[in-house]
N, C-alpha and C positions, 0 to 999 in steps of 0.2 A: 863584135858579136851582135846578130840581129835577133830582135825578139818580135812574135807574134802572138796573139791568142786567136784560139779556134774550136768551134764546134764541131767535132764528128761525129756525124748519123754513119751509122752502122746497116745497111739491108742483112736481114735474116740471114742467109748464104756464108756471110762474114763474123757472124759471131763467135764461132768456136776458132775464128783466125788468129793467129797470134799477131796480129795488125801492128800494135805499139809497139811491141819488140823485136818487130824487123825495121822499123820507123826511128827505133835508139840505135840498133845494132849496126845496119845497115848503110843509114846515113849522118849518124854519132851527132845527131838531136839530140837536146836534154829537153825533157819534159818535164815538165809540174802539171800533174791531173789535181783541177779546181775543182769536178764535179763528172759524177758519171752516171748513170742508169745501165744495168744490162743483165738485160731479160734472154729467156730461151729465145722470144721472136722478133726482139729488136735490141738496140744497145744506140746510147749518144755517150758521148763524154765532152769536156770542155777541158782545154789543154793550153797552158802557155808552153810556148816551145822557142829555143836557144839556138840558137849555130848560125855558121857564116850566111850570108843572104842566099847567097845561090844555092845551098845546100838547102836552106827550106822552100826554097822557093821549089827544086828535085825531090824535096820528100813527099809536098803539098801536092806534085804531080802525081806520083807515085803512089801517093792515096785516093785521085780521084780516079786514077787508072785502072784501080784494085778493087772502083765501084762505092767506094769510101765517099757522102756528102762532106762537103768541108766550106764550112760557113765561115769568115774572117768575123772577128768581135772587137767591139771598138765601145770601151767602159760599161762592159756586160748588157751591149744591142747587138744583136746579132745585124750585119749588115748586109741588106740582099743582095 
């Protein structure tokens, strides 16, 4: 099992998405939400997340495809 951690910025448009729970459901991630903000006009959260490598490496797609920012975190730095 591969682990990552990650920031997602949310745009407006995707707020009221069910975003994480097609991201468990879908491609059977486990997640641990460390931290999250989410407002009417924006939303981040910070997410360690579990599953085989190439499955996150398809979900990671799959979120930025969906418009979803996804920032990789390395000992709480965000890494450009």
């Amino acid at each position: 099992m591969a682990r990552m951690r990650v920031r997602l910025t949310f745009p407006p448009a995707l707020i009221q998405e069910p975003i994480v729970y097609r991201l468990v459901k879908d491609f059977d991630i486990v997640i641990n939400i460390r931290r999250a903000e989410v407002k009417t006009d924006h939303g981040w959260m910070v997410l360690e997340l579990e599953g085989d490598e190439g499955v996150l490496e398809r979900g990671v797609r799959w979120l930025k495809d969906r418009g979803v920012q996804v920032d990789p975190i390395e000992r709480d730095v965000i890494v450009p």
